[in-house]
matplotlib code that plots the C-alpha trace (Angstrom):
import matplotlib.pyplot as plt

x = [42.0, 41.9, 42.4, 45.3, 44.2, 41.0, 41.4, 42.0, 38.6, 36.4, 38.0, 36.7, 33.0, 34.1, 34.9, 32.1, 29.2, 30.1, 31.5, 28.0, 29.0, 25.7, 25.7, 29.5, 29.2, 26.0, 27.4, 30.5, 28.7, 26.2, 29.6, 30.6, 27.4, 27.5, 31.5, 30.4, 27.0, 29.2, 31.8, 29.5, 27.4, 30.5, 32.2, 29.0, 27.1, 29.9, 26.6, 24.7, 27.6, 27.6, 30.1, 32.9, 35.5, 38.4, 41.3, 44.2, 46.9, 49.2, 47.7, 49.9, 47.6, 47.0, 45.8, 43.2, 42.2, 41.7, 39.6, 37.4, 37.0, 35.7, 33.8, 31.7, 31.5, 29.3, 27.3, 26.3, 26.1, 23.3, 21.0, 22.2, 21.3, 17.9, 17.3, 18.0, 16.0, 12.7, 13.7, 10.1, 9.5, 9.8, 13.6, 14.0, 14.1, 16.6, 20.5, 22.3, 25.2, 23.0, 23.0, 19.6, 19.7, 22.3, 20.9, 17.5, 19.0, 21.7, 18.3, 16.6, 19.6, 20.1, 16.6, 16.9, 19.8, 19.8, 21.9, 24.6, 24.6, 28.0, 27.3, 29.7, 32.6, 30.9, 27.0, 24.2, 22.3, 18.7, 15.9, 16.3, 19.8, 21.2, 23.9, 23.1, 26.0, 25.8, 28.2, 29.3, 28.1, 29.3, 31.6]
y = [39.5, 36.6, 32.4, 31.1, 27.6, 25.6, 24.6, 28.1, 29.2, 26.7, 27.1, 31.0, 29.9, 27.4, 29.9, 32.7, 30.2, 29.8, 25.8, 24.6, 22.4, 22.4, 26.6, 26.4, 24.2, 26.0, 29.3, 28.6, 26.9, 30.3, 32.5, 29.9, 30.5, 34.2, 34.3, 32.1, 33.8, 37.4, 35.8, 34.7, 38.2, 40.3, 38.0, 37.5, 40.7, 43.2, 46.1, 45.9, 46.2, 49.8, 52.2, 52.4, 55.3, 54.5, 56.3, 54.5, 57.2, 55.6, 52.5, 49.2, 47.2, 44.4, 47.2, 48.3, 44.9, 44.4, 47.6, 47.0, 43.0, 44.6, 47.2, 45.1, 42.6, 45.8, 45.9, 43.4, 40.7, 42.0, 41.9, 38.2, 37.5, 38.9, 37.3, 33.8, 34.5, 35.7, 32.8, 31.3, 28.3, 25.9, 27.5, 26.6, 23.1, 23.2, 21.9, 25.4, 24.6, 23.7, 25.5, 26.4, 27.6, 30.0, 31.2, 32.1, 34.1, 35.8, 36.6, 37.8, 40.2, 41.5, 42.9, 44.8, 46.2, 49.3, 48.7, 50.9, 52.5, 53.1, 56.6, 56.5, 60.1, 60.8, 59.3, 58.9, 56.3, 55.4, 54.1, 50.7, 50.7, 51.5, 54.0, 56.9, 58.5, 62.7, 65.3, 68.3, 71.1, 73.7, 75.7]
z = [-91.4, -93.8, -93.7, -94.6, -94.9, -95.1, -91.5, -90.5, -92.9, -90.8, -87.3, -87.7, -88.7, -85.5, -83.2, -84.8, -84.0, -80.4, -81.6, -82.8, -85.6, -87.6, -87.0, -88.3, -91.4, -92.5, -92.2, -94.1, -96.3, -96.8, -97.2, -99.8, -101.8, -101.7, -102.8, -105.7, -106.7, -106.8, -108.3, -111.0, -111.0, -111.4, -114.9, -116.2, -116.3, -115.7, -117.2, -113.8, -111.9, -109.4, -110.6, -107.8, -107.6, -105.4, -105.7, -106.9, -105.1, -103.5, -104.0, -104.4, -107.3, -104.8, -101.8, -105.0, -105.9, -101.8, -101.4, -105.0, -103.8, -100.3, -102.2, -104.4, -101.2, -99.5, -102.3, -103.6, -101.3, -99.1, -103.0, -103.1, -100.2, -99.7, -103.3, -101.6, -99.1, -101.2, -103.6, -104.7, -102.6, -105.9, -106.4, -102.7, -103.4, -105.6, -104.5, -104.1, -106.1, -109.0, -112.8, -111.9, -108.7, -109.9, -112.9, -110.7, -108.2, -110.6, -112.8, -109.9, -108.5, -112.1, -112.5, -109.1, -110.6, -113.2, -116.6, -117.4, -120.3, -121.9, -123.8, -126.9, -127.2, -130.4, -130.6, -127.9, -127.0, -128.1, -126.1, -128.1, -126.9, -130.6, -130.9, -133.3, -134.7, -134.8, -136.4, -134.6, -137.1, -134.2, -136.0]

ax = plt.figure().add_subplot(projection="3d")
ax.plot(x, y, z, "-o")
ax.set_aspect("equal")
plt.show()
């Protein structure tokens, strides 16, 4: 289920680490980082996102933003989180809520991740990432 207040958010880290504070604070404060580095993966480099088919059927929009929220969750949280973890030792000193910080690890899950090519209705795409134009001469 989810948190319906701040309180509520750190009572469950509270109650998950067996009510060690320091365990508490620095696993919200991990879940924090990881909801903000996806956040930031997902608006800013929508290409290297995985290609998700959930069916929509009977499927309130909220229910599909739910299950495509959880979804990318699956998926790309465990990347970010080994990327922290393998983070050079220089990036490690680094405050985690710093520009730099961010931009390393976001650069480092990207390049684990394959690009997705849009291929055009009417074109294909060339290895320099150009779209060529063809006619149909099928007649």
């Amino acid at each position: 289920g989810g948190v319906s207040s701040i309180r509520s958010f750190l009572h469950a880290f509270w109650e998950r680490e067996r009510r060690q504070p320091a365990l508490a604070l620095a696993a919200a404060e991990d879940f924090l980082l990881i909801e903000r580095l996806r956040s930031r993966l997902i608006e800013e480099y929508p290409q290297h996102l995985p290609k998700l088919e959930l069916d929509r059927r009977d499927m309130t929009q909220q229910a599909y933003h739910h299950q495509l929220r959880r979804a990318m969750r699956k998926r790309l949280d465990p990347l970010l989180q080994n990327c922290i973890q393998k983070a050079p030792s220089a990036l490690k000193t680094l405050h985690r809520d710093s520009v730099e910080f961010t931009d390393a690890i976001l650069t480092m899950a990207t390049a684990q991740m394959p690009v997705r090519s849009k291929r055009p209705a009417n074109g294909r795409v060339q290895p320099d990432g150009q779209t060529k134009r063809t006619r149909n001469t099928d007649v």
